[in-house]
FINUKE-615036 format. One line per field, with one value per residue (C-alpha): residue in three letters; x, y, z; residue number from 1. Coordinates in Angstrom, 1 decimal. Layout:
<nodes>
rest = c(Ala,...);
east = c(X,...);
north = c(Y,...);
up = c(Z,...);
nr = c(NUM,...);
</nodes>
This chain:
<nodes>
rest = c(Unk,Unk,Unk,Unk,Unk,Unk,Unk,Unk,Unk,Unk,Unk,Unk,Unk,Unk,Unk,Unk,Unk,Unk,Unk,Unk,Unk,Unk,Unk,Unk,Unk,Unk,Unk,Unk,Unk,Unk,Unk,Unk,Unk,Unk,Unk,Unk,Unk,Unk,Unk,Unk,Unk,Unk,Unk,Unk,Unk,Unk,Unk,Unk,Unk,Unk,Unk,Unk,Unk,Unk,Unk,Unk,Unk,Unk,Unk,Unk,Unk,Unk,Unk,Unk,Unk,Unk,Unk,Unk,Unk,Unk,Unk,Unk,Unk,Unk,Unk,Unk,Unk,Unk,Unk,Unk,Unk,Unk,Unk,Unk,Unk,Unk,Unk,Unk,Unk,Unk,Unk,Unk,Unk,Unk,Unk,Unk,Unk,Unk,Unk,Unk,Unk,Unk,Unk,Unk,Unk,Unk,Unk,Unk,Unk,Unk,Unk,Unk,Unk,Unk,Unk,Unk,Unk,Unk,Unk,Unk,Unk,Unk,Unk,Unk,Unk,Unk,Unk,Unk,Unk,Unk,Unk,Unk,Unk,Unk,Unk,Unk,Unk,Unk,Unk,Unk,Unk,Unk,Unk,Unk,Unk,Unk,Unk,Unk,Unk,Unk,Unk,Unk,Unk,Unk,Unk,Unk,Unk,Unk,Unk,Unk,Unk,Unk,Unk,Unk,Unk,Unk,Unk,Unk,Unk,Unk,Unk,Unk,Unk,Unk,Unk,Unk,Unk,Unk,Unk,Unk,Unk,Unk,Unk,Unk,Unk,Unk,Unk,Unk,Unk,Unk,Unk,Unk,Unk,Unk,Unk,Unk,Unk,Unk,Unk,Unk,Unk,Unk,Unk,Unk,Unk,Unk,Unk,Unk,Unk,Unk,Unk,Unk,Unk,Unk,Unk,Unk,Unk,Unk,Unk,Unk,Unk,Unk,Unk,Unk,Unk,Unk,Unk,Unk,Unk,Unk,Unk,Unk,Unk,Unk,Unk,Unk,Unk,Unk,Unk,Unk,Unk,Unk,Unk,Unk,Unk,Unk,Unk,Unk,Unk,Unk,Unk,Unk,Unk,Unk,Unk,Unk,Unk,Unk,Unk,Unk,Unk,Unk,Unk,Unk,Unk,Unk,Unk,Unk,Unk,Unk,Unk,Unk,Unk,Unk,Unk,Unk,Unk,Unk,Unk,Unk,Unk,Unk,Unk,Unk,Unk,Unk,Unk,Unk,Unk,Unk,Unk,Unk,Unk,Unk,Unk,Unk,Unk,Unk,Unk,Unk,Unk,Unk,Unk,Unk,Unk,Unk,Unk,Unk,Unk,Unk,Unk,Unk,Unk,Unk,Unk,Unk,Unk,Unk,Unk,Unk,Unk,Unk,Unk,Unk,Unk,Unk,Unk,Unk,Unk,Unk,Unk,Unk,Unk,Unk,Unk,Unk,Unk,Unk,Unk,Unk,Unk,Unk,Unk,Unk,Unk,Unk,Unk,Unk,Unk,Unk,Unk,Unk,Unk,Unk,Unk,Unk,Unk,Unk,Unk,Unk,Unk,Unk,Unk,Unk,Unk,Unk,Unk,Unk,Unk,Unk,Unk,Unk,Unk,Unk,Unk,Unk,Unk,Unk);
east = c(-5.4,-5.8,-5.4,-5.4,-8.3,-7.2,-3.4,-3.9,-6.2,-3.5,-0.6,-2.9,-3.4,0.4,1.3,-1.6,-0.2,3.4,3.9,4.9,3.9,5.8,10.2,9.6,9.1,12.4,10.1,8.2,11.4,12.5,9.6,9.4,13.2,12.4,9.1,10.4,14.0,11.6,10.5,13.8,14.0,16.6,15.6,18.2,17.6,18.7,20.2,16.9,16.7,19.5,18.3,14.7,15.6,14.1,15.0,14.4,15.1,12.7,13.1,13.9,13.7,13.7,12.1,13.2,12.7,16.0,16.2,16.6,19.7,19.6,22.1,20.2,17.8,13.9,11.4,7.7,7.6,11.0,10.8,10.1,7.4,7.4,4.7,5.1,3.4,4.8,5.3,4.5,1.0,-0.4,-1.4,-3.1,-0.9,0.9,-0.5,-3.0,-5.1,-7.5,-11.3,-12.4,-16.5,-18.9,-20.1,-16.4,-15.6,-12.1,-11.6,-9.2,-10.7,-11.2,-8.3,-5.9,-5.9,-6.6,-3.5,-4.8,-3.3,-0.6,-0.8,-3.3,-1.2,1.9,-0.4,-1.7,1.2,3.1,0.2,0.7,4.1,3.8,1.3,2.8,6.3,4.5,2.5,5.5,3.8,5.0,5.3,7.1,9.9,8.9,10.5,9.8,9.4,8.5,8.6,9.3,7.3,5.4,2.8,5.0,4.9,6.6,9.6,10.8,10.2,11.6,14.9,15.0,17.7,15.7,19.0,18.1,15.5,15.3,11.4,10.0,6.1,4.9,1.9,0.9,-1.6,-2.6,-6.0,-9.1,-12.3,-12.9,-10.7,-10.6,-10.5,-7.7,-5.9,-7.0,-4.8,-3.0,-2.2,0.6,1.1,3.5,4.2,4.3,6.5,6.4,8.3,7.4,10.2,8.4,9.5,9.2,8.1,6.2,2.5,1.2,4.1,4.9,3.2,3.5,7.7,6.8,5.6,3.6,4.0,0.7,-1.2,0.9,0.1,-3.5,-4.1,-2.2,-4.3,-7.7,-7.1,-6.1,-8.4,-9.4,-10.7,-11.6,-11.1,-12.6,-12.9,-9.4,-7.7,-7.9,-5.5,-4.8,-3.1,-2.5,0.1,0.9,3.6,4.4,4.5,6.7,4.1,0.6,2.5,4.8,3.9,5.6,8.3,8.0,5.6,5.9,3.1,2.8,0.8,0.1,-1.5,-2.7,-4.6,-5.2,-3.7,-0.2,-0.4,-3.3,-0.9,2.1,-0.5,-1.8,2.2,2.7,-0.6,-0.2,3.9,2.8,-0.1,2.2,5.5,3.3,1.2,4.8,6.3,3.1,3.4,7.3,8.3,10.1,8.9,10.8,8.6,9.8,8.4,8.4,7.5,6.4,4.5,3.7,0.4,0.0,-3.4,-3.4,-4.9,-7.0,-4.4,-1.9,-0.5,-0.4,-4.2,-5.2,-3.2,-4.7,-8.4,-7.6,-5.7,-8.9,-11.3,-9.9,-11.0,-14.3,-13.3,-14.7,-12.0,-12.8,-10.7,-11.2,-9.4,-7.3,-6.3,-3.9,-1.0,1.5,4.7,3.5,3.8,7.6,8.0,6.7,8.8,11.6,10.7,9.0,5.5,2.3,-0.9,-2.1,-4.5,-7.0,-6.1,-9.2,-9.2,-12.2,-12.1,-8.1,-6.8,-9.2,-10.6,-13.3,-10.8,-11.9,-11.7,-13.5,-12.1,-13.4,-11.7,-8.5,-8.5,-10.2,-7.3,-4.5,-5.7,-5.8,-2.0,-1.7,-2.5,-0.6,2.4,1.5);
north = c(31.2,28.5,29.2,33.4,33.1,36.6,35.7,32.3,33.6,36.7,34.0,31.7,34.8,35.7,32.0,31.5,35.0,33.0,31.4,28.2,25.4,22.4,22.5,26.4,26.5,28.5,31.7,29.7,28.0,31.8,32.7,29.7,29.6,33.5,32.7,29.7,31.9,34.7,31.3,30.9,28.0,27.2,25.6,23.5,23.3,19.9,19.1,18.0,20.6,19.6,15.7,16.2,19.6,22.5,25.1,24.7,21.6,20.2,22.2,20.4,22.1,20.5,22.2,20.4,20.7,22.0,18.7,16.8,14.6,13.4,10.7,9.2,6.3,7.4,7.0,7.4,10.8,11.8,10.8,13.5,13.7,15.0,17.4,17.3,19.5,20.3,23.4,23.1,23.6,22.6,25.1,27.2,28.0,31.6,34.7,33.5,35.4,34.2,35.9,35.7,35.8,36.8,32.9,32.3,30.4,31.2,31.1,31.8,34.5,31.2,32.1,29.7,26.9,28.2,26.6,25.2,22.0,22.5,26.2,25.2,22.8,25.0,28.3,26.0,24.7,27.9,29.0,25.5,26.9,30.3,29.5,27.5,29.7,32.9,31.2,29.2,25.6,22.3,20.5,17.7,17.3,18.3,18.1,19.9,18.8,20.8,18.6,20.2,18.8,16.6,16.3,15.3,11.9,12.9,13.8,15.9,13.8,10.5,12.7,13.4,11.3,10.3,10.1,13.9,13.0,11.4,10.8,7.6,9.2,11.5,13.5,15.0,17.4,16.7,15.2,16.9,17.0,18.4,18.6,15.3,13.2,10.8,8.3,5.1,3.7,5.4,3.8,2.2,4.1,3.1,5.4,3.4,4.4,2.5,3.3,1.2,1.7,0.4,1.7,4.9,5.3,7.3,6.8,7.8,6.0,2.4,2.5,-1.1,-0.8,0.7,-0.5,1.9,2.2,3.9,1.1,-1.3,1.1,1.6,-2.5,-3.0,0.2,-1.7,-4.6,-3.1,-1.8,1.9,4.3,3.0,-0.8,-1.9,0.7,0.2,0.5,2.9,2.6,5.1,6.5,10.1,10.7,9.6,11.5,9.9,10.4,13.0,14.3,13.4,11.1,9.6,6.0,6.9,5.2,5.7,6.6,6.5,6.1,7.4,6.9,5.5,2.6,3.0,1.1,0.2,-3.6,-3.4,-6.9,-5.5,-3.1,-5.7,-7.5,-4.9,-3.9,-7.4,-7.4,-4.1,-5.1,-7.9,-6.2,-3.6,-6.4,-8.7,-5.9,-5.1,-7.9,-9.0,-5.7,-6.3,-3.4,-3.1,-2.6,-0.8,-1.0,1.7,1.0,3.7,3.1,6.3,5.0,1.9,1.0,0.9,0.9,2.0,-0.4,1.0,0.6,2.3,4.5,7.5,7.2,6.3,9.8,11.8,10.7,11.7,15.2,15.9,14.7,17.2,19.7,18.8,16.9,13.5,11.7,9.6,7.6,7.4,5.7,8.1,7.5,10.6,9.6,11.6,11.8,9.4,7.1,7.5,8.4,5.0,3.5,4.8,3.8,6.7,5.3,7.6,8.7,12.0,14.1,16.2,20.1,21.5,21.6,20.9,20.4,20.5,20.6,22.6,26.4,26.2,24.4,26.0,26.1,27.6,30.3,27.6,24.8,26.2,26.8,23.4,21.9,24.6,23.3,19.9,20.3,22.2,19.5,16.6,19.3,19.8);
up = c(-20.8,-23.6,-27.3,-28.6,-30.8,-32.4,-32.9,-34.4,-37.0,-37.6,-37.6,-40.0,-42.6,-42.5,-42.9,-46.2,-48.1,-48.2,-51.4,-50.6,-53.6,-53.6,-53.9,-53.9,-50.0,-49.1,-48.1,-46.1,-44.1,-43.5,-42.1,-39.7,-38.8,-37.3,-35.5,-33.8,-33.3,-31.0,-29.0,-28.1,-30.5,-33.0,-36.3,-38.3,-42.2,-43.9,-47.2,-48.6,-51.3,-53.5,-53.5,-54.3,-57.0,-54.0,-53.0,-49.4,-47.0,-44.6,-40.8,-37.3,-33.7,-30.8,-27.4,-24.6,-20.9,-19.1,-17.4,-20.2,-20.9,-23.9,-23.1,-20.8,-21.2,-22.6,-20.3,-21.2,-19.5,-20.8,-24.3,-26.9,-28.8,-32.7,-34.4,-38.1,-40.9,-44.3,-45.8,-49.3,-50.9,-54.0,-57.0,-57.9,-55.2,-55.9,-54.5,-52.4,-49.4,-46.3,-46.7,-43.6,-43.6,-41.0,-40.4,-39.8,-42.4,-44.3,-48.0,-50.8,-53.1,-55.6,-57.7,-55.6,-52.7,-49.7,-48.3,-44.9,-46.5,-44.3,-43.3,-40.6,-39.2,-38.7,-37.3,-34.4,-33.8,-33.9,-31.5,-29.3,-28.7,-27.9,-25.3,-23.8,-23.5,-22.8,-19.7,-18.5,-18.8,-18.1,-21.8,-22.7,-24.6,-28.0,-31.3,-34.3,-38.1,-41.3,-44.3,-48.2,-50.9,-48.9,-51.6,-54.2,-52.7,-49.2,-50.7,-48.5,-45.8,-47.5,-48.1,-44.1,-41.9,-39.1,-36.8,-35.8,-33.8,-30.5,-30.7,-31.3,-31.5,-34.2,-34.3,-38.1,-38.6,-42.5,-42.6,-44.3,-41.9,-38.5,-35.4,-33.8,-37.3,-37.5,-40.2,-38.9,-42.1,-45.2,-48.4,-50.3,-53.1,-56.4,-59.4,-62.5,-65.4,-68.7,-72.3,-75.4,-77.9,-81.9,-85.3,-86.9,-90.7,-93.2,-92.2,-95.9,-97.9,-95.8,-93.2,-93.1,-92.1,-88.9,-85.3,-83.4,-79.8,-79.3,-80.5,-78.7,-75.3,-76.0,-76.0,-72.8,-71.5,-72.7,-70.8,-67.4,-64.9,-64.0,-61.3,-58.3,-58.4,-54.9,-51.6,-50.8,-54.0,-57.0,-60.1,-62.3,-65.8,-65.3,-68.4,-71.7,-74.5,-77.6,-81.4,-83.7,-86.2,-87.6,-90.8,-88.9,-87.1,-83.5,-82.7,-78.6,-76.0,-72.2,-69.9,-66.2,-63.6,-60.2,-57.8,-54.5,-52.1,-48.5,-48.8,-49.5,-51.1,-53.7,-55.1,-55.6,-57.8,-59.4,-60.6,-61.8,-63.7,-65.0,-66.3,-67.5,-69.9,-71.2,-71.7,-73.2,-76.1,-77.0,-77.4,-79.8,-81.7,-82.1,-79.9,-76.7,-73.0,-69.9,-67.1,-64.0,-60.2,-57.7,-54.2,-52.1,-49.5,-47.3,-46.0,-42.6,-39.9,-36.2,-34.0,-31.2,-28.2,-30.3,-27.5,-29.6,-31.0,-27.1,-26.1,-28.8,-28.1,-24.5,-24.9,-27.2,-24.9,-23.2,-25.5,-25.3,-28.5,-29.6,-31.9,-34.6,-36.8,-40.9,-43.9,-45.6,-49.5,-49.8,-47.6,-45.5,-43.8,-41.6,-43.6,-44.8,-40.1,-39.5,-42.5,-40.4,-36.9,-35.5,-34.8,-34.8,-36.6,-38.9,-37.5,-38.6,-38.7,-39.9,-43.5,-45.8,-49.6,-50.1,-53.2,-54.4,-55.3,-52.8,-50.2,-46.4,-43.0,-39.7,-37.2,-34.6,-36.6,-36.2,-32.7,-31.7,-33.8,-31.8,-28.7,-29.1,-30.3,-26.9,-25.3,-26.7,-25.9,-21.7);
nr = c(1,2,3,4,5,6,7,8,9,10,11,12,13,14,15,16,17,18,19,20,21,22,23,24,25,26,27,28,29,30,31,32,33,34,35,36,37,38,39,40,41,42,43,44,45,46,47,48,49,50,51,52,53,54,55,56,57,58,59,60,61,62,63,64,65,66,67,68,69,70,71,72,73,74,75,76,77,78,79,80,81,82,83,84,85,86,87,88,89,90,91,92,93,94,95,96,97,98,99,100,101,102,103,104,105,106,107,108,109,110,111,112,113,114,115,116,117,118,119,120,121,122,123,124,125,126,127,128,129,130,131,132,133,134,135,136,137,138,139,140,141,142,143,144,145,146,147,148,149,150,151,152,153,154,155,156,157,158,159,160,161,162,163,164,165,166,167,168,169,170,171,172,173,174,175,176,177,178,179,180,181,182,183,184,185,186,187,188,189,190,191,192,193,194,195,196,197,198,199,200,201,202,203,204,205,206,207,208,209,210,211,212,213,214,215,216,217,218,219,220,221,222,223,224,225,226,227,228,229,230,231,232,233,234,235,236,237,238,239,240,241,242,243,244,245,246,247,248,249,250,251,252,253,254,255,256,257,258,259,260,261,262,263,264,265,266,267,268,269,270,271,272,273,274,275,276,277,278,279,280,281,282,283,284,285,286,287,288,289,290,291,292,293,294,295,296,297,298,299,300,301,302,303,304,305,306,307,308,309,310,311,312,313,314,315,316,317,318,319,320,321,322,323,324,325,326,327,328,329,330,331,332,333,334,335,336,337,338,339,340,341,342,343,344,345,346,347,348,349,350,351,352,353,354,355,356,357,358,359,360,361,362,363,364,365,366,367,368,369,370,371,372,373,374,375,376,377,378);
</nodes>
């Protein structure tokens, strides 16, 4: 029968009018828990949300064949396979709708995201699933993962213990352009933190007795590069709050913000070079310097015999689906999956312009996308 155009775009409209932005997803993890419970699948919730301040936890299911023996030794045939999407959006993301057009096209009303960044993902899915239960089809033994707060740097899914799952080959749908796109590498990305600590005084009276730490912040900011540094690596400085008043010379300012890039080793350089600038402005202004790393994600490429991109290409083939690989400089929980073993590659889901008011996708997209997903699950 192939994929119910008519239900997936019904399931897709239910799934964008949840709020769901990121560490407020628990509406969202309801909902899921009951449409996989009417499969006849049981979702587990994990203890994600007090470690990363949510209020829901990321969701695992598992969907195996009644053969199955888990105890038993994996075999390429028996081995599970995961399907990952997250269930947090970005904002504008609170009371959001899908506009569905005559040309097929689906929008927000451009007050809010759409939300297909990752509602899309989690409708075909859903739709993979019920196809496949409601026609009795052969699949393979699938497991099931919905991240939280996956873009707040994966955290959801860097809060996740692996040790649930028995699959060692993840599919995740979370890449902007049309079915058939996938990550052919994702970024290592490092948040930066930096507080300078001077001197505070009376900027009209003695000036003189105090040591700014915006000044000392704004030299180390003048001498370290910006934007897009090369086509692999961008660095930016998305935050800075400091001072106490107009007369007052601030005594402290902190500094946020982030480098990313396709060469892991570009970004340890750039976090020396960037230290090093701020440490060194501070010391010459007589102020102090704490300098804060944060990894959230490690770079990593597919190859073209990776068994899971060689798959993909043939499940959409398929679909009458050519697959094509791209570089990808937002990251996803494939990266912090493959930090942890489970090897695989993001895939597209049909989403255009994410993160954004005019963010879209196509009636067609989604069900191109569904049955690809379909697919990968036979």
């Amino acid at each position: 029968m192939g994929i119910n155009r008519e239900r997936l775009k019904k399931q897709f409209a239910e799934l964008i009018s949840i709020d769901s932005v990121s560490f407020r997803e628990r509406a969202m993890a309801d909902y899921l828990r009951a449409a996989l419970g009417e499969l006849g699948i049981e979702a587990f919730e994990d203890d994600a949300a007090g470690r990363i301040g949510g209020n829901a936890g990321n969701l695992y299911a598992y969907f195996y064949r009644e053969d199955f023996d888990p105890a038993e030794e994996m075999t390429p045939q028996t081995a599970p396979v995961l399907f990952c999407a997250h269930m947090d959006t970005v904002s504008p993301g609170t009371g959001k709708r899908a506009v569905f057009h005559e040309d097929g096209r689906i929008t927000s009303d451009g007050t809010t995201v759409l939300g297909t960044d990752d509602a899309a993902a989690i409708a075909e899915i859903l739709e993979a699933l019920r196809g496949i239960v409601e026609e009795g089809l052969p699949h393979r033994n699938i497991e099931l993962l919905f991240t939280a707060a996956e873009e707040a740097y994966t955290a959801g899914s860097s809060a996740f213990d692996v040790s649930h799952l028995r699959a060692r080959t993840a599919y995740t749908f979370d890449v902007s352009g049309p079915a058939g796109t996938v990550s052919g590498t994702e970024p290592t990305l490092v948040e930066f933190r930096v507080r300078i600590t001077g001197r505070a005084s009376h900027a009209g009276f003695e000036p003189e007795k105090g040591v700014s730490a915006i000044v000392a912040a704004s030299r180390a900011i003048a001498c370290l590069p910006s934007g897009r540094i090369d086509p692999y690596t961008t660095f930016n400085i998305g935050q800075i709050e400091g001072g106490t008043g107009l007369n007052i010379v601030p005594e402290e300012v902190c500094i946020g913000g982030e480098i990313r890039s396709l060469s892991d080793e570009t970004v340890r350089l750039l976090c020396r070079e960037m230290q090093a600038a701020f440490e060194s402005e501070a010391a010459t202004a007589g102020a102090a310097c704490e300098v804060t790393l944060i990894p959230h994600l490690t770079a990593y490429r597919v190859e073209e015999d990776d068994p899971a991109l060689r798959r993909y290409r043939e499940t959409a083939a398929r679909a009458g689906i050519t697959a094509r690989t791209v570089r990808n400089f937002g990251g996803s929980d494939t990266n912090t999956l493959r930090r942890n073993g489970i090897a695989g590659i993001t895939a597209a889901n049909g989403m255009h312009r994410a993160h954004s008011c005019e963010e879209y996708t196509t009636v067609d997209e989604l069900v191109k996308a569904a049955a690809v997903i379909r697919n990968l699950m036979e």
